[in-house]
C-alpha positions in Angstrom: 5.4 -4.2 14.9 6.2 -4.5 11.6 8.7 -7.0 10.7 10.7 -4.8 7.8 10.6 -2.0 10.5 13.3 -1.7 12.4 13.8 -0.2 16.3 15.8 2.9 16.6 17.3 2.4 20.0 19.2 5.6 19.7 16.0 7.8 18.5 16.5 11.7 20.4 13.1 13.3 21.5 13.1 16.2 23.4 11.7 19.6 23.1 13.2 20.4 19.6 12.5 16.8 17.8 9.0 15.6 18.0 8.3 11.9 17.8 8.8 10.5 14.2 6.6 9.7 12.6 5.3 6.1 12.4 8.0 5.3 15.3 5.3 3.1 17.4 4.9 0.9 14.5 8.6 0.0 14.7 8.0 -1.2 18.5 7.1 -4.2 20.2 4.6 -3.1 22.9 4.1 -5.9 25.4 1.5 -5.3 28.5 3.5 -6.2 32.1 2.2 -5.7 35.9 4.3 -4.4 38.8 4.4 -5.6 42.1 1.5 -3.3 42.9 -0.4 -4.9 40.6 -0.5 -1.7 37.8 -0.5 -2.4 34.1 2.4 -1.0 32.2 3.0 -1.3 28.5 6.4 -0.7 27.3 9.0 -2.1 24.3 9.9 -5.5 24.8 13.8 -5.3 24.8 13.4 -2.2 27.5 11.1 -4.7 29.5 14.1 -7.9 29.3 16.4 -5.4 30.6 14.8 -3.9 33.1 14.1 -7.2 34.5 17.2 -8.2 34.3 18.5 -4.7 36.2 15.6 -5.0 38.6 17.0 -8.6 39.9 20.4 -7.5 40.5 19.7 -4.7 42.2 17.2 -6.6 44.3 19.7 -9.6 45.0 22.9 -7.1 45.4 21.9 -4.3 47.0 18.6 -4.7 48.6 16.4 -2.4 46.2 13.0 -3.7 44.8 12.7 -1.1 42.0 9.2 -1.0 40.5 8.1 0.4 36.9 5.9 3.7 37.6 5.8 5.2 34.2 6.5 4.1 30.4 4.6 4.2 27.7 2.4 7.0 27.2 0.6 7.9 23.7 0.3 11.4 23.3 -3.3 11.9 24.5 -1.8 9.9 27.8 0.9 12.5 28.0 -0.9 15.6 27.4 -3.3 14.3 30.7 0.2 14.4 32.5 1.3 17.4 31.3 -1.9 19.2 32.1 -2.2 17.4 35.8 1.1 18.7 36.2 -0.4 22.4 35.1 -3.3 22.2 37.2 -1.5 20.7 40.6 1.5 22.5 40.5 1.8 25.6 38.3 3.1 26.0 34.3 6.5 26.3 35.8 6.5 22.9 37.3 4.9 21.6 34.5 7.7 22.3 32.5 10.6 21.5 35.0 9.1 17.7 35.1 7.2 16.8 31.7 7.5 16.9 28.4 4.9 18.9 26.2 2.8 16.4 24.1 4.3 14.9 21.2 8.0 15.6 22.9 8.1 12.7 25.7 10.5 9.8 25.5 7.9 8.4 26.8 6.1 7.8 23.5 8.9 5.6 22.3 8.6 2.7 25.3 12.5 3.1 25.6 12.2 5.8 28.6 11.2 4.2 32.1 10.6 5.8 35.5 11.2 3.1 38.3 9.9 4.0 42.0 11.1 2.0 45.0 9.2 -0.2 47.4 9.9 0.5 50.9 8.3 -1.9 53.3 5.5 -2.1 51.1 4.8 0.8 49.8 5.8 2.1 46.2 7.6 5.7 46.4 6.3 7.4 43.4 6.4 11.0 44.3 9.1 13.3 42.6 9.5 14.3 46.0 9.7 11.0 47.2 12.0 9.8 45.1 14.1 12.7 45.4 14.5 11.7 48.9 15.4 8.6 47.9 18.4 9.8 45.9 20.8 8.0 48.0 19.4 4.6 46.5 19.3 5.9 42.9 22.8 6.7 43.0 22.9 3.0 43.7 21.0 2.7 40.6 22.5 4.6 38.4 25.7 3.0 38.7 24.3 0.0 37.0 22.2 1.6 34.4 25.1 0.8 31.7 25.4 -2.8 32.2 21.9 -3.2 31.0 22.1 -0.9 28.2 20.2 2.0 30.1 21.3 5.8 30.8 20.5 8.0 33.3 18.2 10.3 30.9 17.8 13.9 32.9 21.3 14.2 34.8 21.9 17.1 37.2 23.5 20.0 35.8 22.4 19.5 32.2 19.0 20.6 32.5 20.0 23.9 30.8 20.3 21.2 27.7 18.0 18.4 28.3 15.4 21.3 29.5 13.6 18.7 32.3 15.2 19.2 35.5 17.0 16.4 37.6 14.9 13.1 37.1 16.9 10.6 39.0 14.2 7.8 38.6 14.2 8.3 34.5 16.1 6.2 32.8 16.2 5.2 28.8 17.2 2.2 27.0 19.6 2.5 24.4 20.1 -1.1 23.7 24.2 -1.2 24.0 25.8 -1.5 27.1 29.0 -0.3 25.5 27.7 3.1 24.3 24.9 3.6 27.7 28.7 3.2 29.3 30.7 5.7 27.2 28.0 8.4 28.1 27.7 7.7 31.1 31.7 7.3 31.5 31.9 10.9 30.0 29.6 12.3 32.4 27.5 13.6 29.3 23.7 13.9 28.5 22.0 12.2 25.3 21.8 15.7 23.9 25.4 16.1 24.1 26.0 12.5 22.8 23.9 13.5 19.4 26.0 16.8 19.1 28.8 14.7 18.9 27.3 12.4 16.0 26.9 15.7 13.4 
């Protein structure tokens, strides 16, 4: 990372706005393991406070939340996104992942988070979608750690990626991750507001 770069926490990328240019120079990508023992890379200030949210929620309310998914480049995403294709149809494909070039993913800021239950890490969308119940849990904290719930229910007609309860994305202010989430609005909506 360069040093006169700086981060920008608040960056939108979604189906209309393509990852800047450059951005991955402005990141600090650090490698870390989960407790199954996968290598992750991810932004260093998303890592602190995921860390910090995964310990609370482990110590409060019972939940070992693991990292399943960060950073992907864009040859890593396109892989997903053609998986996706090949497993489950173009329809799916589209409901669950960004196209290439698109994903949060590419910034280090977006993290999926799976649960361990008795030893085994739920990583499934179906899976986790089970889980929802524990999420909920989840979600409720996301704020105090500078995090938002990224793909809500009922604004994929905006976000255009259905329901992702397990995708969160660090914005790096608890105050602002809270006044979304406080106004029940996506980060789509949050941007509109900002022109």
């Amino acid at each position: 990372m360069s040093e006169s770069k700086k981060t920008d926490y608040l960056v939108l990328v979604n189906e209309d706005n393509r990852l800047p240019e450059n951005f991955e120079e402005t990141i600090e990508i650090i490698t870390v393991k989960n407790a199954a023992d996968e290598e992750y890379s991810i932004e260093k200030k998303t890592y602190e406070a995921f860390l910090r949210f995964r310990d609370d929620l482990l110590e409060n309310d019972g939940i070992q939340a693991e990292l399943i998914s960060v950073y992907r480049t864009i040859p890593q995403q396109e892989a997903t996104f053609n998986r996706y294709v090949e497993k489950f149809g173009m329809d799916y494909a589209r409901k669950y992942a960004a196209l290439p070039g698109h994903s949060e993913h590419h910034t280090g800021l977006a993290i999926d988070v799976g649960i361990m239950l008795d030893g085994k890490l739920i990583r499934t969308i179906e899976g986790m979608l089970e889980l929802n119940h524990l999420y909920v849990i989840m979600q409720s904290k996301l704020p105090k750690y500078g995090f938002i719930l990224r793909y809500p229910k009922g604004k994929e007609a905006i976000t255009k990626i259905g329901y992702e309860c397990w995708h969160f994305r660090y914005i790096d202010s608890p105050e602002l991750a809270k006044e979304i989430t406080d106004k029940g609005i996506c980060f789509e909506e949050y941007w509109e507001t900002k022109k």
